[in-house]
C-alpha positions in Angstrom: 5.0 -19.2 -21.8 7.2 -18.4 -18.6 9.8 -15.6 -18.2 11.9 -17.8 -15.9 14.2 -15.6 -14.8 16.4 -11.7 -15.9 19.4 -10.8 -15.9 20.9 -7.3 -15.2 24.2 -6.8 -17.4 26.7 -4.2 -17.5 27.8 -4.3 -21.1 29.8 -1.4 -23.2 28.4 0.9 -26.2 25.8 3.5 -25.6 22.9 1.4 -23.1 25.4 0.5 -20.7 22.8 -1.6 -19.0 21.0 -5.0 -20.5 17.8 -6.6 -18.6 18.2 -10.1 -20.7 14.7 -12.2 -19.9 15.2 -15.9 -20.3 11.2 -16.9 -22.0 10.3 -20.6 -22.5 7.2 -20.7 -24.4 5.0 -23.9 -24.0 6.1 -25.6 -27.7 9.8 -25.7 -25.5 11.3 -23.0 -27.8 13.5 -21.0 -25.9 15.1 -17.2 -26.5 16.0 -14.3 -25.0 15.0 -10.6 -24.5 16.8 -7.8 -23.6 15.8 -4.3 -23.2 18.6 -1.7 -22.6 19.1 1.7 -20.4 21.1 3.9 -20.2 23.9 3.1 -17.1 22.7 6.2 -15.1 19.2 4.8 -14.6 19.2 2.5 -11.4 16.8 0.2 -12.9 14.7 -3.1 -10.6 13.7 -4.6 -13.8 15.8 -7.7 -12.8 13.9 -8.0 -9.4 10.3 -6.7 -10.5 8.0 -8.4 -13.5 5.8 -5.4 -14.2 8.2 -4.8 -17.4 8.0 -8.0 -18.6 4.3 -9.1 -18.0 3.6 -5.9 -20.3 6.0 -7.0 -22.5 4.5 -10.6 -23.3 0.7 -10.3 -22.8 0.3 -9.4 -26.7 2.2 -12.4 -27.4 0.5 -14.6 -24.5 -3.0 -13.1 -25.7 -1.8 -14.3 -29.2 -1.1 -17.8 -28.7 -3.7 -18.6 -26.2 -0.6 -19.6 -23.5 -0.9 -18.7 -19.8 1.6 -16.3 -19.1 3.9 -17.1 -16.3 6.5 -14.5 -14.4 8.8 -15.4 -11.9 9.6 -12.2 -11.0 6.6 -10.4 -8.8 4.5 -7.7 -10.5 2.8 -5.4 -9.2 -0.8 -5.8 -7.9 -2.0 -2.6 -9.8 -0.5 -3.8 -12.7 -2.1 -7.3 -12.9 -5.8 -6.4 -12.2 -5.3 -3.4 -14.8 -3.9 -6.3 -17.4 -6.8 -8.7 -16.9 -9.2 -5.5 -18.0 -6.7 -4.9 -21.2 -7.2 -7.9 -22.1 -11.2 -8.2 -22.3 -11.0 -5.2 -24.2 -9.0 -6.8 -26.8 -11.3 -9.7 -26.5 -14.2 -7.2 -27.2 -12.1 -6.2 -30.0 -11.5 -9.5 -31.5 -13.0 -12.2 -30.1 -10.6 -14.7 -31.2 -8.0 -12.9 -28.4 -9.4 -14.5 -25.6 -7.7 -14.0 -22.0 -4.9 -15.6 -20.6 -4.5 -16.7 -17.1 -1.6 -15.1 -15.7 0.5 -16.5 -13.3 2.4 -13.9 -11.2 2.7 -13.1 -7.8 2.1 -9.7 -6.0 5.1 -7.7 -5.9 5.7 -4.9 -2.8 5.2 -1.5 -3.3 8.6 -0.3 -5.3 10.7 2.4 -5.8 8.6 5.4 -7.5 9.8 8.1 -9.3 10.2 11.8 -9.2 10.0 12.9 -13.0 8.0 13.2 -15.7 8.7 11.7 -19.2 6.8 10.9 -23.2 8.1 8.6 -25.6 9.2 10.2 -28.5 9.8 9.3 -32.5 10.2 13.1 -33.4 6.9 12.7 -35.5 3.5 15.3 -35.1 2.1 13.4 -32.9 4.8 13.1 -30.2 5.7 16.8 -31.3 2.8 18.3 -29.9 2.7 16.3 -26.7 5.8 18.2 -26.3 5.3 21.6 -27.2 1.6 21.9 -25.7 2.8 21.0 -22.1 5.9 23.9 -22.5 3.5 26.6 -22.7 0.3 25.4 -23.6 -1.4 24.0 -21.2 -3.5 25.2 -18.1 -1.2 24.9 -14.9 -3.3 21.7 -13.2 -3.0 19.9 -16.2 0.5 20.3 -16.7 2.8 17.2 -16.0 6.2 18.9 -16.4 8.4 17.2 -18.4 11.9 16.7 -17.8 12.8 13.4 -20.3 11.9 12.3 -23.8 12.6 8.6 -24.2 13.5 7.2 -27.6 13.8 3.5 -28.6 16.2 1.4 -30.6 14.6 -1.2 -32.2 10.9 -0.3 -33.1 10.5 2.0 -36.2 14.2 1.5 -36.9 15.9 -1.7 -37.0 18.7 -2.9 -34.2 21.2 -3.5 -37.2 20.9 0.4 -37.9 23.1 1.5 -35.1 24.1 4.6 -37.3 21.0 5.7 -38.7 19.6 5.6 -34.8 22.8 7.9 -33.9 21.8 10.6 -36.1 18.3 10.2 -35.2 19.6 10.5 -31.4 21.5 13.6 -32.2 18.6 15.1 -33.6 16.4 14.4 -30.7 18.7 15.7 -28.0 18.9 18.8 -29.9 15.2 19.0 -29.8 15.2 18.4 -26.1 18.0 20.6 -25.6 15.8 23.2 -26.8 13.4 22.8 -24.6 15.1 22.1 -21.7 14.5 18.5 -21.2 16.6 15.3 -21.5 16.8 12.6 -23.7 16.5 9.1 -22.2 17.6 6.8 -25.3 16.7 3.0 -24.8 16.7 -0.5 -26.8 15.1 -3.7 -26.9 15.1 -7.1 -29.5 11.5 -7.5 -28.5 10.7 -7.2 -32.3 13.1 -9.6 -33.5 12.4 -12.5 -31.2 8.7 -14.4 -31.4 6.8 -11.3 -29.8 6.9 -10.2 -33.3 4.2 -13.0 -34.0 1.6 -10.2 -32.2 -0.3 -7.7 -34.2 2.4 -4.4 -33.6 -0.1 -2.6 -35.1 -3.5 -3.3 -34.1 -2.4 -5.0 -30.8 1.2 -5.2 -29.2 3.0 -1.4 -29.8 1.2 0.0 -26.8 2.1 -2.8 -24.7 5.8 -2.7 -25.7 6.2 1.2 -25.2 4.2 0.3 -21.8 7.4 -2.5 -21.0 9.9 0.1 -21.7 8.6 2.5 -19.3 8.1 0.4 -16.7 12.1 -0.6 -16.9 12.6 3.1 -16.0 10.4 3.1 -13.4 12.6 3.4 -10.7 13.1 7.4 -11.9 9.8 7.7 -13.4 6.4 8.8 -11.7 4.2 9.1 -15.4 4.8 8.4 -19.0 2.9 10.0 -22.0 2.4 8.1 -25.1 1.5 10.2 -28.0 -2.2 9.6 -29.2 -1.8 8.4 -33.1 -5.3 7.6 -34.0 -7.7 9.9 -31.5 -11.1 9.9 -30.8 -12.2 10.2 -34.2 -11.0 6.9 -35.5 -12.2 4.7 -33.0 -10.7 1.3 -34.4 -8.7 -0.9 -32.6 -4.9 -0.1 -31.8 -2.0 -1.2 -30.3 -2.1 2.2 -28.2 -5.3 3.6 -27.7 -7.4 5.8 -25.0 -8.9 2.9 -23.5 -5.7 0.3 -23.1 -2.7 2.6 -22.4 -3.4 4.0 -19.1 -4.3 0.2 -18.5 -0.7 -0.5 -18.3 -0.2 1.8 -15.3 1.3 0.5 -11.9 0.9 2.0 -8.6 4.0 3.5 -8.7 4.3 4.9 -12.9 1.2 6.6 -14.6 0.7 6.0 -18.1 -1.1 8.5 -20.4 -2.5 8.4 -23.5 -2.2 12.0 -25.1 -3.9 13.9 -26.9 -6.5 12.2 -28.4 -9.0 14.7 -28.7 -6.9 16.9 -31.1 -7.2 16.3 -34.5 -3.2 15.5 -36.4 -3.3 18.9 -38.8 -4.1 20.9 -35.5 -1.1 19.1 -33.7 0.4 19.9 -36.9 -0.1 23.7 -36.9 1.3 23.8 -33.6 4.7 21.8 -34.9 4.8 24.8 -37.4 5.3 27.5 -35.0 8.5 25.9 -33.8 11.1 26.1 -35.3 13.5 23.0 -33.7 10.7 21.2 -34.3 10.2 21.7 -37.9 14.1 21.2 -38.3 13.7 18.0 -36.8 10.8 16.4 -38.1 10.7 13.0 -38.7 7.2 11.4 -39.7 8.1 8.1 -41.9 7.9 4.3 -40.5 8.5 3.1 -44.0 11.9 4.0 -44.7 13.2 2.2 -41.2 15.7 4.9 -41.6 16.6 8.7 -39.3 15.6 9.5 -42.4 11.8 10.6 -44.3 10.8 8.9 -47.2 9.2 11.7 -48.7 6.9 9.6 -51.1 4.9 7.3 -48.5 0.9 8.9 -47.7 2.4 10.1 -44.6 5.4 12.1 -45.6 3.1 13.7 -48.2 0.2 14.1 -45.8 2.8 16.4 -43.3 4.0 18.4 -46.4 1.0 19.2 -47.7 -0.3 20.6 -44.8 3.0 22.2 -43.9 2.4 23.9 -47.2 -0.6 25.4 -46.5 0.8 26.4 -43.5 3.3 28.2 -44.9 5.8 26.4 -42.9 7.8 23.7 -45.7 10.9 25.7 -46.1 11.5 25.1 -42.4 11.1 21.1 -42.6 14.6 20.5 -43.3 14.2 17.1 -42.9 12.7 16.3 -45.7 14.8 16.2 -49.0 14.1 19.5 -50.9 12.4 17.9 -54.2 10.2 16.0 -51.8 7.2 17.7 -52.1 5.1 17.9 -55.8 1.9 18.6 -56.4 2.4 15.0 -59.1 3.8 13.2 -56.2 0.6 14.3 -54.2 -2.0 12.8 -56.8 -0.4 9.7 -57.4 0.0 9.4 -53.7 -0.6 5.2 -52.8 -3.5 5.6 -49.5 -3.4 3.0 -47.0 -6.5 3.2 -45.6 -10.1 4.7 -44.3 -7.7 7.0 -41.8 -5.2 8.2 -44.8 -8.9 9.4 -46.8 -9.8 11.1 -43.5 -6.5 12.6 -43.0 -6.8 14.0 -46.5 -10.4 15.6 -46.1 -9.0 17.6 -43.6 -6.0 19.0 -46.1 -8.3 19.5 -48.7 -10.9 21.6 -46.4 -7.7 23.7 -45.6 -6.8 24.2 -48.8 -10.3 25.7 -49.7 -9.9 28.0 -46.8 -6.5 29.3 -47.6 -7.4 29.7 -51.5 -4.8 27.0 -52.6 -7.0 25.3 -55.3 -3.7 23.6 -56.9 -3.4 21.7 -53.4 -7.3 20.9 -53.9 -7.3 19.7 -56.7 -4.2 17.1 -56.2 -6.0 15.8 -52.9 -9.5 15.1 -55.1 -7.4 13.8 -57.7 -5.6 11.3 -55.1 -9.0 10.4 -53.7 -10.0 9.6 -57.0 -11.1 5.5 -56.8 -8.6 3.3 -58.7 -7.1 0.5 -58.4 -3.9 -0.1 -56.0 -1.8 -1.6 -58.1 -1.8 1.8 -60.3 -1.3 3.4 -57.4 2.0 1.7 -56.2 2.7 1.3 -60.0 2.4 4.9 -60.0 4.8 5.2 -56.9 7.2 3.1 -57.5 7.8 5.1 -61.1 8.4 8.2 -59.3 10.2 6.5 -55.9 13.8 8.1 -55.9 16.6 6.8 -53.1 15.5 7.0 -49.5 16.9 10.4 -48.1 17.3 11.6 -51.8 
């Protein structure tokens, strides 16, 4: 495939600016890709590739096409791709690298600030709140934005369920003093979407975004969602994401080393950030689900944190002991996640929340599970 040429557009509504990447791909199927800023940023993605090789090397990888830019990338960038690429191939040996076709790019503009992508869930949370005030002074990146993206978790055609969810995240950066850098891209409705998102391409695509703001941008954090506990392959892990750095933007995978209820604990102590919590991928909605494994995986241990009352983002009948037991679990991670709950739960003498979590656990088939769930589902956002 070939990114033959972007375009930089001025175009109204909030991301006054659209990078528009004309891709060929070798079957001669032809589309476009956009990703958009917001008009304040003074963005080179139209004269610089490093965006868009990040962008397409899932897809590339995928197909088993060369990828070709015509834009230069920088030379950083391309030797750090080639090693992503053999460890996916050590991943999956089916993924086998891609020649890529690119030519060295000069050193570009670099950046002053600091930033982390952010979905408002745990995860993200405490990448947040452990670098305002928690962290040992070398170690500390000080962060001034927090950049959310249109088009990932929820869907381009939900222009007002991503409005509220803005509002809700400025607030949450307002109270800590940084900004919120809101961004979009059709990368997941056009044929990137044939790549894994979840085992191989999210990294990569969260890499593609930050590398369109790298003209303001020294270092990005993305928000560790597996750790070093669950070593599996994953779109963004410990060993790929700094892989996507330049010489001019760092990129950080954070906090991998903490387990999620720890993150979580720390989540309970503030109190914007309970208010704003959003954990659930499922509903594609601003909104939590409140009957998916992970809504009922943060309420349970917001319970035994004594912290639930503040997560007034979740509807008020979401949480139930029933709800709990019937819960449907995805996988080896969700059991994990669980184990940790229930060893809480014996700590903290709350033998109802026990007892739900070994029920829960309990082998049996799926289908009774999301028979089960889909008995007790009420409306998204209650």
């Amino acid at each position: 495939m070939i990114v033959e040429r972007v375009a930089r557009r001025d175009v109204p509504g909030r991301f006054r600016v659209r990078f528009e990447a004309a891709v060929r791909h070798d079957d001669g199927r032809r589309e476009t890709v956009w990703i958009g800023i917001p008009g304040e940023v003074d963005s080179d993605a139209h004269e610089r590739g490093d965006a868009w090789a990040c962008a397409f090397l899932p897809l590339a990888v995928s197909r088993g096409e060369p990828l070709r830019v015509a834009l230069p990338v920088d030379p950083v960038l391309l030797e750090n791709l080639r090693r992503v690429m053999d460890v996916w191939h050590r991943w999956d040996a089916t993924l086998a690298p891609v020649p890529l076709e690119c030519d060295p790019a000069p050193p570009g503009r670099a950046g002053a600030t600091d930033a982390a992508f952010f979905s408002g869930g745990v995860d993200s949370m405490f990448t947040v709140l452990r670098d305002r005030g928690h962290l040992p002074d070398e170690d500390r990146v000080e962060l001034r934005h927090l950049i959310t993206v249109h088009g990932f978790d929820i869907p381009l055609v939900a222009r007002g369920a991503f409005r509220r969810l803005s509002a809700r995240h400025r607030r949450f950066a307002a109270a800590h003093e940084l900004e919120l850098l809101p961004v979009a891209t059709n990368l997941r409705e056009t044929r990137w979407a044939e790549a894994d998102w979840a085992t191989l391409a999210h990294g990569a695509g969260f890499a593609a975004l930050a590398h369109a703001l790298a003209p303001i941008l020294r270092s990005v954090r993305l928000a560790a969602s597996s750790g070093f506990r669950d070593p599996r392959p994953w779109g963004s892990h410990p060993r790929t994401d700094p892989l996507f750095s330049s010489a001019r933007l760092a990129i950080a995978h954070d906090g991998p080393e903490v387990r999620r209820l720890d993150k979580l604990a720390y989540v309970a102590r503030d109190g914007a950030a309970l208010a704003n919590l959003r954990v659930c991928w499922r509903s594609r909605t601003d909104r939590n689900c409140g009957r998916c494994v992970k809504c009922l995986r943060t309420l349970a241990g917001l319970e035994l944190l004594g912290a639930r009352a503040g997560a007034t983002s979740f509807h008020p009948d979401a949480w139930s002991l029933e709800y709990l037991e019937t819960v449907a679990i995805d996988g080896p991670w969700d059991v994990r996640e669980l184990r940790d709950l229930h060893e809480l739960a014996g700590r903290t003498g709350r033998w109802d929340v026990q007892r739900a979590i070994e029920t829960a656990l309990e082998p049996r088939p799926r289908t009774t599970w999301w028979s089960r769930l889909r008995r007790k589902r009420p409306r998204v956002g209650g």
